[in-house]
PAFITI-360157 format. One record per residue: y, z, x of N, C-alpha, C in turn. Coordinates in steps of 0.1 Angstrom, whole numbers, plus 5000, padded with zeros to 4 digits. Each point is the difference from the previous one (the first is absolute). Layout:
YZXYZXYZX ...
***
This chain:
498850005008501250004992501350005009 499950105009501049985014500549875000 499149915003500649875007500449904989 499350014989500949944987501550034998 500150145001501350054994500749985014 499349995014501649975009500349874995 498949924999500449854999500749944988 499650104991500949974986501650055000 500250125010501350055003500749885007 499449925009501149945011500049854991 499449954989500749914995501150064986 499450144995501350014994501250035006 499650035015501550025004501049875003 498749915000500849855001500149924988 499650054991500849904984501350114999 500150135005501350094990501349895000 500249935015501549984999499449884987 499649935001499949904985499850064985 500450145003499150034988501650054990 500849995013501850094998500449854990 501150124995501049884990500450054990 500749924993500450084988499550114990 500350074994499450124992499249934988 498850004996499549944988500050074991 499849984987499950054987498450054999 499650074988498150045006499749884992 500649934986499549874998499749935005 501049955013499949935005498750005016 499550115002499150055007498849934999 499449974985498949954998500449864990 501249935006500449884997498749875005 499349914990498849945006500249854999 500549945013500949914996499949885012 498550055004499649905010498849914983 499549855011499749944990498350004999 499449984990499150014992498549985015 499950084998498549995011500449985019 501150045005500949995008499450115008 499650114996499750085004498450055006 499349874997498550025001499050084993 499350055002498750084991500350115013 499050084992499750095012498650015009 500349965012499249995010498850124997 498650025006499050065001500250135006 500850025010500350125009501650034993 500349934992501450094989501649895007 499849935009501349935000500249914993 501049934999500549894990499349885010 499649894991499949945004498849914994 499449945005498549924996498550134999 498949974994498950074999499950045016 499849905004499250065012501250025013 500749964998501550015014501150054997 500850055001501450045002500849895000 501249994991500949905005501550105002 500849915001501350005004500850094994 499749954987500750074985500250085002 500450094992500250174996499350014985 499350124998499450014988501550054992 499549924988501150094988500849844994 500650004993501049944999501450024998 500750115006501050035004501149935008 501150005003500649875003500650115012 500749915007500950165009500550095003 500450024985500150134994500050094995 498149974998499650114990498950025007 499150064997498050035002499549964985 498849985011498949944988498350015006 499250044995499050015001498249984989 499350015007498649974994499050105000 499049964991498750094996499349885003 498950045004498549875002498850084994 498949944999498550014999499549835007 499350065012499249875001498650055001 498849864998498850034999499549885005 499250015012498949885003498650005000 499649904998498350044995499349885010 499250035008499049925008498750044995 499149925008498750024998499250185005 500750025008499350145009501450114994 501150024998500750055001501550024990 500850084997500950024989500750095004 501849895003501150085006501250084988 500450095001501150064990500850025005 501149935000501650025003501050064993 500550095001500850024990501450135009 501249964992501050045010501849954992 500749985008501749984998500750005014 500849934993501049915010501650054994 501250025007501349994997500749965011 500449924993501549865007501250125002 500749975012501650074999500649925007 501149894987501349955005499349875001 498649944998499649885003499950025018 500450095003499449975016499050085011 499450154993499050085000499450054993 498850005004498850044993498750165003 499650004988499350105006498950004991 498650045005498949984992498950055003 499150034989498450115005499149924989 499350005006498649984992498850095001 499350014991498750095000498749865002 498850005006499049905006499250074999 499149974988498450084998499049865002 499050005010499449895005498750064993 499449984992498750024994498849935003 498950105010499049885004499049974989 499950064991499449974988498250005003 499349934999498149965000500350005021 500849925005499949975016500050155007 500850104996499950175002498650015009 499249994990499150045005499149885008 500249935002499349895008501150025014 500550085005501050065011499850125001 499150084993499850095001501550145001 500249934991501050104992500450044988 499049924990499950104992499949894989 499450014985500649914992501250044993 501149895000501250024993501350075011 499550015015501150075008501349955001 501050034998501349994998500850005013 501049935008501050075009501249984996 501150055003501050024994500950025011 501249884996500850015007501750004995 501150105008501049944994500849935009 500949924996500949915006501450044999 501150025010501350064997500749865008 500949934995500449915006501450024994 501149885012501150044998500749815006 500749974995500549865001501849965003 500249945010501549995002500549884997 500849944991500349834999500950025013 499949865008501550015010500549915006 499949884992500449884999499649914992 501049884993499749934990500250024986 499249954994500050014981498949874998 499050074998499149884998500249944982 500850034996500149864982501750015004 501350055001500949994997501049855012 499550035014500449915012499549884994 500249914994498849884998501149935007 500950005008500349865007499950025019 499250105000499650025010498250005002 499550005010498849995003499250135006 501350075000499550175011499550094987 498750075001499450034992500250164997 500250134991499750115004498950065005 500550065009499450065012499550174996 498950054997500550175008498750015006 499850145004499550115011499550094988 498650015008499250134988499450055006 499050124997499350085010498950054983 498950055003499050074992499450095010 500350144995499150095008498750034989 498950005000498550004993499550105007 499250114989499450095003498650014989 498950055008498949954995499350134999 499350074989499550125001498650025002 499949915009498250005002499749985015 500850085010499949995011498750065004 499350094996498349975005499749895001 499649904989499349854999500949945008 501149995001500949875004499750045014 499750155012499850025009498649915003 498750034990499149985005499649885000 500849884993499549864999500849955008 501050065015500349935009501650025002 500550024988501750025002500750085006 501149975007500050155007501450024994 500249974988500950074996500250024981 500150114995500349974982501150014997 500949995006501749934999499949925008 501149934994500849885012501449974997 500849915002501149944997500049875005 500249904989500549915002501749944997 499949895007501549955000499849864998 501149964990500249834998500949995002 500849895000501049905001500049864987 500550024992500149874988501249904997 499449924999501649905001499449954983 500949984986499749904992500949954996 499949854991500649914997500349974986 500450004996500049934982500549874999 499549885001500649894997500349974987 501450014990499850034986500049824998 500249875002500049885001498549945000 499350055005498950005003498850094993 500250114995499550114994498950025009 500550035009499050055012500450125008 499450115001499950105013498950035006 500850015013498749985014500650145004 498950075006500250115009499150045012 500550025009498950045015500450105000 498850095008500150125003499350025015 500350075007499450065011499850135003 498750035001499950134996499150055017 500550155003499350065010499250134993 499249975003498650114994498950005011 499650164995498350045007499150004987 500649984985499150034990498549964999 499350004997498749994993500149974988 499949894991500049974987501150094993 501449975008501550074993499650165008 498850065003500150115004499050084995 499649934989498650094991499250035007 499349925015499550035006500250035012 501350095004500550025012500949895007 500050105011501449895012499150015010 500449875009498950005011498750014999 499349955011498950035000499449985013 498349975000499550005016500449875003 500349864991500949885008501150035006 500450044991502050045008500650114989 500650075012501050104994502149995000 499149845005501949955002500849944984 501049975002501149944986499249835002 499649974987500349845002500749964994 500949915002501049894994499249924989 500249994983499049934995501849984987 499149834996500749914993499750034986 501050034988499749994990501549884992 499249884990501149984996499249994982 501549924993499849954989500849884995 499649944990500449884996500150014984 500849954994500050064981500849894998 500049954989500649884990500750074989 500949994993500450094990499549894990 499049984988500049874991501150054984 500650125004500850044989500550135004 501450014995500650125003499050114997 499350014997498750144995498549985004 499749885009499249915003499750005016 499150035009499949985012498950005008 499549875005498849965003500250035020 498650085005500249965017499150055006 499750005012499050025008500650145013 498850085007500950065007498550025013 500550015013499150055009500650115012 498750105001500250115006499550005014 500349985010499450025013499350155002 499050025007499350155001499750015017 500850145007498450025019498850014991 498949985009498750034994499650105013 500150125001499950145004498950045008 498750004987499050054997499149905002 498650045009498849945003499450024984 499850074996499150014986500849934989 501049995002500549914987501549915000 499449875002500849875002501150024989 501149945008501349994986500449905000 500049954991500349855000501749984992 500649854999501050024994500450034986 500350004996500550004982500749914996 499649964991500549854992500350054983 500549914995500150014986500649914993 500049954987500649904991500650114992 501550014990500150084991500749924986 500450034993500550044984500850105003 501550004995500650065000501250004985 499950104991500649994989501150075002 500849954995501750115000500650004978 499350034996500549994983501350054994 499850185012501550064999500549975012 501350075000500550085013499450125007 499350034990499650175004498449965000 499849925002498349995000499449855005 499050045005499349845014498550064997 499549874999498450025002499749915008 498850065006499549895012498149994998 499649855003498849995005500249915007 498550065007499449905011499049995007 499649915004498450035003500249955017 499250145008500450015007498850005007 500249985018498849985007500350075013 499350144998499950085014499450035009 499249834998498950035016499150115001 499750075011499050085003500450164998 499450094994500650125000498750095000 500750115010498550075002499049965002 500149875011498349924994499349974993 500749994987499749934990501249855001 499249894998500549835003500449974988 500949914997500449934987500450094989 501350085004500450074992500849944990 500049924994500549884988500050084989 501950024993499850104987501149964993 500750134991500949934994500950115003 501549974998501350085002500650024990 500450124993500749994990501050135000 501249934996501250115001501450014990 500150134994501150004998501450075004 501149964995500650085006501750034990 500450144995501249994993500850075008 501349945000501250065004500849974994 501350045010501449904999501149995010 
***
């Protein structure tokens, strides 16, 4: 928790001067006045952003001068396995963020073919924290420079026995990204890259480090979305993963989604998603589904 909260103190010390200005009204606080799905879904580990990656955004739709934030429930279902996400996000000023997620990894019938148990559970939480610090990915359209920020996730996992004994040498970690995204409103297109530094194991469920390496790898995550209507958003997204651990390969993460926006205050997501190898079990092929209300 230590190293979350320095890391979350030194980027709020760097949004405060953006954060000065005139005195607002409390109306005008939760003024929601950015535009219709601008703000992304909420990411798996609680940022704004795409299912499986972080983007640029800020959760909420708050405009500069107000806050705004989110509630989620996500759920994935593969053949071996069943993830439960659930958590909140709050925007402040459109240019910081702050966010937790709760991660119940359910091994369900595989428990005990791992010899831990049928139905064993690990559980993790996610404390993350997000700085915008350059750009406007939908408002700049006559520019090509995309918004930029800086994020960090500190993850803590309550199963440091098992995560010890299958190789990890660690049940926290911290990771860090870097996201640039784009809105082409002409086009109805947004692109987003991300680069992310992690030791995780499958986000962390299964520890940091392991007997491969106990170093940071540099791993690529982006996304691609078409808006087919202001409420309407079709796209694809890929997660780069280290693969740590001799006993269990990690492969990348892929996905196609559905993305519904009907309110302002509400997004639903599917998608059928492909997580590669987990725990040594192959062909993790399942489905993603998410909602999420705010404002």
């Amino acid at each position: 928790m230590r190293k979350w909260a320095a890391t979350a103190a030194t980027l709020v010390s760097l949004a405060t001067p953006a954060l000065a200005g005139e005195p607002v009204s409390e109306s005008d606080l939760v003024d929601s006045g950015k535009l219709l799905a601008t703000s992304g879904v909420s990411q798996i580990e609680g940022a704004g952003g795409g299912g499986l990656t972080p983007w640029a955004v800020i959760s909420g739709y708050e405009t500069r001068d107000a806050i705004g934030g989110n509630v989620h429930y996500t759920f994935v279902n593969t053949p071996s396995f069943t993830l439960h996400s659930t958590g909140a996000a709050i925007g402040f000023y459109d240019r910081f963020e702050i966010s937790y997620a709760r991660e119940i990894f359910d091994t369900r019938s595989t428990g005990a073919k791992l010899g831990l148990g049928n139905g064993y559970t690990f559980n993790e939480d996610v404390f993350g924290a997000k700085l915008r610090i350059a750009g406007d990915a939908v408002y700049d359209q006559d520019s090509w420079m995309p918004q930029v920020a800086l994020g960090t996730q500190y993850k803590v996992n309550d199963n440091s026995t098992i995560i010890h004994a299958i190789g990890a040498k660690s049940a926290d970690g911290v990771d860090f990204y870097a996201a640039a995204t784009k809105l082409f409103l002409a086009e109805s297109l947004l692109l987003d890259a991300t680069v992310r530094e992690t030791k995780a194991n499958q986000l962390g469920i299964l520890g940091f480090g392991g007997d491969r390496s106990d170093d940071y790898h540099t791993e690529f995550e982006g996304s691609a979305a078409v808006l087919l209507t202001r409420k309407l958003a079709i796209g694809v997204e890929y997660r780069g993963q280290p693969n740590n651990l001799s006993f269990a390969e990690q492969n990348r993460w892929v996905d196609a989604f559905v993305a519904l926006f009907p309110t302002r205050n509400l997004s639903l997501t599917v998608a059928a998603v492909d997580l590669g190898s987990i725990a040594g079990q192959p062909r993790q092929r399942g489905i993603y589904l998410s909602a999420q209300i705010g404002f």
